[in-house]
N, C-alpha and C positions, 0 to 999 in steps of 0.2 A: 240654310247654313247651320250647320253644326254649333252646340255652346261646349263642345269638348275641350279641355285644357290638358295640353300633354304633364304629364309628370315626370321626372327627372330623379334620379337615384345611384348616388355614386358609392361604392360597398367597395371596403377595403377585408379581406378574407385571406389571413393566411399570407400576410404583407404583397398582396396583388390586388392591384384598384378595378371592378369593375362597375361600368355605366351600362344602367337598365333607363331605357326610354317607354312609358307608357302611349298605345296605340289603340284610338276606339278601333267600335267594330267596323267592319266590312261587308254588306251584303253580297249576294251571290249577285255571278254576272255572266250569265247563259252563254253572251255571244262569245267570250273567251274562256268560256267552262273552266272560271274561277269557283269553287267554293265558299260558301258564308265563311267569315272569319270573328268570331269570339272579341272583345277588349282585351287586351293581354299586355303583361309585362313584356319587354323583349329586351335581351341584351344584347350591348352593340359591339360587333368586332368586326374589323375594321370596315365601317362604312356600312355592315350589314345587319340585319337583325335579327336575333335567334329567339324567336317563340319560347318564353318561357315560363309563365304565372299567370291566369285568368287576374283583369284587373279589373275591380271593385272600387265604385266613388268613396264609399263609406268605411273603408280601411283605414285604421291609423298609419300613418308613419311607421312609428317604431315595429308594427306590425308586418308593414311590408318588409321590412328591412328585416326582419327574422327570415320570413317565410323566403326571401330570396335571398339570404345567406344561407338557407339549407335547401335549396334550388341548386347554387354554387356546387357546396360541400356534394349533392348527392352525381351530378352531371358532369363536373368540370375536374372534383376530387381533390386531392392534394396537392398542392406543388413539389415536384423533384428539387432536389437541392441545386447550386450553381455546380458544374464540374471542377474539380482542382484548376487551379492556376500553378503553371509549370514556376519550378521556385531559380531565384537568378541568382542569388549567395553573392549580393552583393556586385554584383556586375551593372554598367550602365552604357549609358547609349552606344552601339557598338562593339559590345562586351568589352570593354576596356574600362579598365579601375581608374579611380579619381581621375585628374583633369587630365585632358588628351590633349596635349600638344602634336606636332607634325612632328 
């Protein structure tokens, strides 16, 4: 039995929150010609997990939290702005102004 303890890392980058889940290693496994697999950070979107930072017992915290905000920054890049929102000048439910009677 393993004494590995997952770690857990929620990074807000450019007002978008991402979760990195730490994952020991994996040895190789012939019969399903898996390859060795490293300890590694890995971010999770939706429900999956993106390889991303070899992980170290002995890292600080605020350590990891740099080195995978410039993971983010260099992989994932900038976020695009929202697109406009069409403007209503004052219209409301149904395009019709103040209160709508029949």
């Amino acid at each position: 039995m393993s004494a590995f303890k997952p770690q857990q890392r929620h990074l807000t980058v450019d007002g978008r929150v991402f979760h990195f889940v730490s994952y020991e290693a994996m040895p190789a496994n012939a019969r399903r010609q898996e390859a060795a697999q490293p300890a590694m950070w890995c971010l999770m979107v939706e429900g999956r997990r993106m390889p991303a930072l070899p992980w170290t017992a002995d890292d600080a915290p605020e350590e990891v939290d740099r080195q995978l905000a410039a993971w983010v920054a260099e992989h994932i890049g900038p976020v695009p702005p929202p697109p406009p929102q069409p403007r209503t000048a004052g219209k409301t439910h149904r395009g019709v102004r103040g209160d709508w009677a029949p």
